[in-house]
N, C-alpha and C positions, 0 to 999 in steps of 0.2 A: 607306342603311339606316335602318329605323325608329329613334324613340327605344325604344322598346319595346325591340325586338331590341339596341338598345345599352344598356340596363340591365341586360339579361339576360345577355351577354355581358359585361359589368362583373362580375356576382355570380360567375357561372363561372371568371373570373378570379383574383376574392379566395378560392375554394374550394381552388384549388393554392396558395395559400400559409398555412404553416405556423403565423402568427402568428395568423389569423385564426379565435377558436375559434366558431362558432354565429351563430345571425341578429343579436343584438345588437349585436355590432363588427363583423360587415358593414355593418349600415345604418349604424352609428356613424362608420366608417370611409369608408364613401360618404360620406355627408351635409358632411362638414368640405370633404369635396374639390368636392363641387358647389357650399357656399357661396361656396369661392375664385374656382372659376370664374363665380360668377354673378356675383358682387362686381366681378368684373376687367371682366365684359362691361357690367355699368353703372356702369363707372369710365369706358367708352368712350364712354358715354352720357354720363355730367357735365361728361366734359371736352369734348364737345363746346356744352355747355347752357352752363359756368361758365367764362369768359374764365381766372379765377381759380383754378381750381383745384390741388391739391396732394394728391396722394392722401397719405392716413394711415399708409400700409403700405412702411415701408422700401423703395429701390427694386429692390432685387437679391431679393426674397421679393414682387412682385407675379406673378400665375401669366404675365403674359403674357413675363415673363424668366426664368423657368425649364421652367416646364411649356407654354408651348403648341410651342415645337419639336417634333416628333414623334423630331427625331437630336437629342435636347437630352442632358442626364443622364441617366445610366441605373446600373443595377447598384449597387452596395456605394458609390460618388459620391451618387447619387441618396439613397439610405438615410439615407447621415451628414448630405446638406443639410437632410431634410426633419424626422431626428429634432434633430441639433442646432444649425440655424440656425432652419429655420421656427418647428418648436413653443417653442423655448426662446424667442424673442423674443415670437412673439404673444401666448405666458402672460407675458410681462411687461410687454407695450408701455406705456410711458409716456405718461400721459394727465396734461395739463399745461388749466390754464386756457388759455382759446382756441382749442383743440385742434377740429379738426372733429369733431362728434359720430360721427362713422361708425367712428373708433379705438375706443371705446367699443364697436363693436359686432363687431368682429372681436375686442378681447380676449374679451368675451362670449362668444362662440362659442367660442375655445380655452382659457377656462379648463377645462372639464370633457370638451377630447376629447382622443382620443389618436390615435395612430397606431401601430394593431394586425402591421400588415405588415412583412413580416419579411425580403423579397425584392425590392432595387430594381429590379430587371428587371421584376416584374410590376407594380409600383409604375407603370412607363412607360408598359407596357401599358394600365393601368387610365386614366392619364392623356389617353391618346393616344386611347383612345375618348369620353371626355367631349368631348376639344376639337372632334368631330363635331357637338357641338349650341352650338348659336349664341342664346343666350337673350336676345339682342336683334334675332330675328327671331318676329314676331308669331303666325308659325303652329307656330315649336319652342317656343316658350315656352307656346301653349295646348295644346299635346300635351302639354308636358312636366307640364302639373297634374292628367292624366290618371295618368301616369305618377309623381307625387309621393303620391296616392293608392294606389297598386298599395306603392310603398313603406311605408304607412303601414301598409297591412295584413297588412304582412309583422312587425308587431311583433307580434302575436299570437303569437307563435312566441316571446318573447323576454320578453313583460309579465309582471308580476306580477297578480292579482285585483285585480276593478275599475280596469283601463286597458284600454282598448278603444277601436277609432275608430267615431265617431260617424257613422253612414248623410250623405250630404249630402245624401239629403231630409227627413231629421228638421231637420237644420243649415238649410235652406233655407225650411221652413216655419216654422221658429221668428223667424226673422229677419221674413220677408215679417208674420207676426201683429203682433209687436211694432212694427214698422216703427220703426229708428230714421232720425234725422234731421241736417242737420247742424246743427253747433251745441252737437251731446251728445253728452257722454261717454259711451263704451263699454265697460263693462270683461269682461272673464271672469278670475275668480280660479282658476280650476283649467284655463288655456288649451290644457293640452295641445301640441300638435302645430299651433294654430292654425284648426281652421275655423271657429270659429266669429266670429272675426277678420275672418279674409278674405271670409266671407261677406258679415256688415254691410258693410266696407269697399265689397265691391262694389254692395252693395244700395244705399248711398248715394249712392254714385259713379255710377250711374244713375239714380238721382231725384232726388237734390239739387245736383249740384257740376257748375258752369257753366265756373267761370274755373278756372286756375293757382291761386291763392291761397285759392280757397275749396279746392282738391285737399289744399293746403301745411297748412290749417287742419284738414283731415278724419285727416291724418297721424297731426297731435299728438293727435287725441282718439280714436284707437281705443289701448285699453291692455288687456294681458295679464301677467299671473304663472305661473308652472310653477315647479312643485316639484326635476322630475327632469331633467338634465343632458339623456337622449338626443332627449326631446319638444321640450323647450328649444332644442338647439340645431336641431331640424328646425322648430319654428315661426320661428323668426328669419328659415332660410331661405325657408318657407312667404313670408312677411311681403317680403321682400327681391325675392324673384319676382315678386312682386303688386304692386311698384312702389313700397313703404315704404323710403325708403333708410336710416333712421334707426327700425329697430322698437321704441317703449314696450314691452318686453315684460319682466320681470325674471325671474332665475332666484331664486325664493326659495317658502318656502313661507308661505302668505296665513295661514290660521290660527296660524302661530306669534306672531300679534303679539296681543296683549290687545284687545278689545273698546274699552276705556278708552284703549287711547294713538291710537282714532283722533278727527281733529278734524273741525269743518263741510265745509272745505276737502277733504276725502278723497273726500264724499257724490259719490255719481256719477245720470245720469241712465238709461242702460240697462246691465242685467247680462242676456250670455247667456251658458249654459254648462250643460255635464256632470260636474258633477262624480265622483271616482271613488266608488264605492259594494261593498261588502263587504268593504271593508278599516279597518283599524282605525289611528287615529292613533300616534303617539309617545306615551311616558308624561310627561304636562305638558302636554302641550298644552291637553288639557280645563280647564285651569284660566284658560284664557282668555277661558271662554265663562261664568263664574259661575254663575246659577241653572241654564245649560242643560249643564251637565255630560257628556261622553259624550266615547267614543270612536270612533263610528261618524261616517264619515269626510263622508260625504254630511247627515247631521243638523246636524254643526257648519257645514258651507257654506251650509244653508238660512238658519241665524242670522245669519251674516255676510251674508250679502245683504239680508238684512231691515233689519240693521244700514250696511250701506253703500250703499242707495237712498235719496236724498231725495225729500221729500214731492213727490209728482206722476209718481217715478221709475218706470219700469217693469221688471220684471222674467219671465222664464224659463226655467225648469229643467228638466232630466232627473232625474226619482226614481222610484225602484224601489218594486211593491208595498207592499212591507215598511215604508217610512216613512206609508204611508197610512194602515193597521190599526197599529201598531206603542203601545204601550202606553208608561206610566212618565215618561223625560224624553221620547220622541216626541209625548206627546201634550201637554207643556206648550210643546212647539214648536209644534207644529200650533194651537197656542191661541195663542199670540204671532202667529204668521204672519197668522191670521182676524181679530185687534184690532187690530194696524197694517196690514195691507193690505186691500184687498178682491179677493180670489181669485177671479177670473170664471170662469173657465176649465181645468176639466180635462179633456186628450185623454188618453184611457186605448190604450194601442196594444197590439196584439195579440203573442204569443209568435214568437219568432224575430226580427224588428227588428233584433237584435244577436249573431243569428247571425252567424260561428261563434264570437265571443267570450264570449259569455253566454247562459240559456237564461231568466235573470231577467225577470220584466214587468216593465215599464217605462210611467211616465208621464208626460206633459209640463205641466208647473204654469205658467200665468198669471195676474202679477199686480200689480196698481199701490199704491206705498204713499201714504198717510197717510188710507185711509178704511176703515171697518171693514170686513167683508166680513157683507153681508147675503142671500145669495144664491151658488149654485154651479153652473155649466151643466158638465153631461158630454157628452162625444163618445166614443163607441167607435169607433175606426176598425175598418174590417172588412177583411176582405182579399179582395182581387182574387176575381173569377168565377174557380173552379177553382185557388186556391189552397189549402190544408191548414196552408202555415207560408212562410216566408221562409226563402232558404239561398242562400249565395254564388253560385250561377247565378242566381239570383232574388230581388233585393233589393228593397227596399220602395222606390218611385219618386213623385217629387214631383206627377206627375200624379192619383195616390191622393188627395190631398188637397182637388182641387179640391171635393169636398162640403162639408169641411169649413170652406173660404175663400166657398162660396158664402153656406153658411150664418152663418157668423158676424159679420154687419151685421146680418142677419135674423133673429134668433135664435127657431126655432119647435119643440117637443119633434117629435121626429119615430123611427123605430124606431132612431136609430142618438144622438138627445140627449134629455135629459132635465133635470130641476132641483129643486135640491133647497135648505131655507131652513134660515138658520143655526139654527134652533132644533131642527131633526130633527137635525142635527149636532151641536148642546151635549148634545142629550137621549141622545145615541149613542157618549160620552165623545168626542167630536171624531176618529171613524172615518171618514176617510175614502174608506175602502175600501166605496164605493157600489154596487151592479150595478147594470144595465141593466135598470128595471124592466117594459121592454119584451119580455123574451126571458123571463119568469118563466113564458109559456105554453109556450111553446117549451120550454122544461127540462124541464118539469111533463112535458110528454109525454115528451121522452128517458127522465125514470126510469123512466116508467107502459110504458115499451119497455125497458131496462133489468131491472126486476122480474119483467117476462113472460119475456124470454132468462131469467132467472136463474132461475126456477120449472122450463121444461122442462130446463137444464140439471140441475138436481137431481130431474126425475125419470128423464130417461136415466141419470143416474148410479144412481139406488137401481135402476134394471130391470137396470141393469147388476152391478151388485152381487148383484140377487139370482139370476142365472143363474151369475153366478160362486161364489157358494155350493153353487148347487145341483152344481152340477158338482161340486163338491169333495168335498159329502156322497157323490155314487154313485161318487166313485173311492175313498172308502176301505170304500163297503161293499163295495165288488170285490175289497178286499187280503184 
């Protein structure tokens, strides 16, 4: 059986049972069970790698002594091990100096989930099908990131405004521009769910990391924060899949902390991310950010990035129209952004991108800190021959971009770039919001086509009108 078909059949499963209300504590409820089992399957793996080993996790609560039997525990037995031996221990596990770091990352994971399920029997069932995939076989494990994606976009169903999964060819380009290396730090303060994680990890893991130890070194330097409990614990697993045995990732929220308590030591060399955008912070938060006051969610992550690049550091983001044109404290952000960095690069992307979660535009900011920003090159991406928009059967794909990879060593205006100098941007209160001054003829005629529709339609409409007059006048000289 596919993994596909076995995911699918996992969800059908937790729909018969009664605990389980909606998408949220489904995938909540998956997601803990596939950590254990991925855990367990490269628990097989270390102990085969470390003479020394000792697994973290008590031994009567590792999945391969309760759950991989298929005739193991079941029913109202099953229920009681799981609510009151598993959860009850791994929300407390003892984490002592010396400890292997990978306890750390199993409490992690079950401090904030639960176990929804209400019926040991389906409980087994649900069990009994995961232990079909063998996530230390190299062709279930690359299925199964197909298939960790298909989960991802099931939380749509389930998010609050501004959380959304990120295209992995936005995620893919963003990486490939920036190019990180090893040696540097990576951070995404709003990591989400993780791609943008496992993307660099792999981007470097392919171009830079030769040996074991340079892999060991690449480990410690990818780092993530999330806010929310169900992204959190799905990036961990993200992370854990992708061969991280020990994920940098915390569950905390990055703006909560003051501007002021961070130190040299914190400064990082690349930030990528999405942060969430038309949602609005906690009350206090904004006062962490001093002069830039606000509580639009995506403003304050732009200052913390500016704020946690060091000089040479490179940064890119995902931001919505709105901060581009956006007035008041946006545009003494936007003025901080162009004085410590220089902003090369804006790909402006087309409507739909992030269908079906948003109908927002969207743009991707690049930029390196500690030189001013004297100059701005724009990219419009366009869309495919015979597209109209993007939509879940048809998503924006990383081969779209080869224009814009071709173009960017070479950098020549052409009908799809253009550039613009910081001084038409001071003179324009630091508007971002640039068009394409290539396409001005092209509009010019839409209107001048536009105004013609719009002329005959108002004069079919008066001919129409005055027939229907007239008719009305010879029916009452008839009464």
């Amino acid at each position: 059986m596919s993994i596909s078909t076995t995911i699918k059949t996992i969800q059908d499963i937790m729909r018969k049972d009664a605990g389980v209300d909606g998408d949220a504590q489904r995938i909540s409820q998956l997601v803990w069970m596939i950590f254990l089992k991925i855990f367990d399957d490269r628990e097989a793996e270390w102990e085969l790698l470390e003479d020394d080993y000792k697994s973290p996790i008590p031994e009567a609560l590792r999945w391969r002594n309760w759950a991989a039997d298929s005739e193991g525990i079941t029913g109202d037995t099953l229920l009681d091990f799981v609510d009151n031996a598993l959860f009850k221990t791994f929300k407390s596990l003892t984490l002592t100096s010396g400890i292997d770091r990978r306890a750390y990352v199993v409490r992690a994971v079950f401090e904030d989930a639960y176990n929804y399920m209400k019926n040991g029997t389906l409980i087994r069932q649900v069990i009994n099908k995961l232990n079909e995939v063998d996530f230390n076989n190299s062709q279930d494990r690359h299925l199964f990131g197909d298939i960790y994606e298909k989960i991802l976009r099931d939380l749509q169903n389930a998010g609050n405004a501004g959380e959304y999964y990120t295209p992995r060819a936005v995620t893919q380009f963003m990486v490939d521009m920036i190019d990180p290396k090893l040696g540097e730090n990576l951070l995404d303060p709003a990591c989400g769910t993780g791609g943008f994680l496992v993307c660099g990890l792999e981007h470097i893991l392919q171009k830079y990391v030769k040996t074991p130890d340079e892999r060991a070194k690449l480990h410690q330097s990818i780092m993530g924060v999330e806010k929310k409990p169900l992204p959190h614990l799905l990036c961990i697993t993200n992370m854990l899949l992708h061969g991280v045995d020990v994920p940098n990732v915390r569950h905390d929220n990055t703006l909560a902390r003051p501007l002021r308590d961070y130190k040299p030591s914190d400064k990082v060399n690349v930030i990528l991310t999405n942060p969430p955008f038309g949602g609005m912070e906690e009350d206090g938060i904004e006062t962490n950010f001093g002069a830039f006051r606000t509580k639009e969610t995506a403003d304050l992550f732009l200052v913390l990035i500016i704020h946690l690049l060091e000089d040479g550091g490179r940064g890119a983001i995902v931001l919505p129209d709105g901060t581009l044109f956006g007035e008041g404290v946006k545009t003494r952000i936007k003025e901080k952004l162009l004085e410590e960095c220089y902003l090369h690069t804006i790909v402006r992307l087309p409507n739909g991108v992030f269908n079906p979660y948003t109908g927002i535009k969207t743009n991707l900011l690049f930029f390196t800190k500690g030189k001013p920003t004297k100059e701005i090159w724009y990219y419009e991406h366009p869309y495919p021959p015979g597209y109209k928009s993007y939509n879940k059967s048809k998503p924006i794909r990383i081969e779209e971009f080869e224009p814009e990879k071709a173009w960017w060593h070479n950098r020549q205006e052409n009908e799809f770039a253009w550039k613009v100098n910081i001084e038409q941007i001071k003179s324009n209160n630091f508007n971002l919001d640039i068009k394409n001054p290539h396409k001005l003829d092209a509009e010019h005629i839409d209107l001048e086509e536009m105004l013609a529709d719009y002329q005959q339609l108002s004069n079919e409409l008066a001919q129409t009108r005055n027939t229907l007059k007239q008719e009305l006048m010879r029916a009452l000289q008839n009464t």
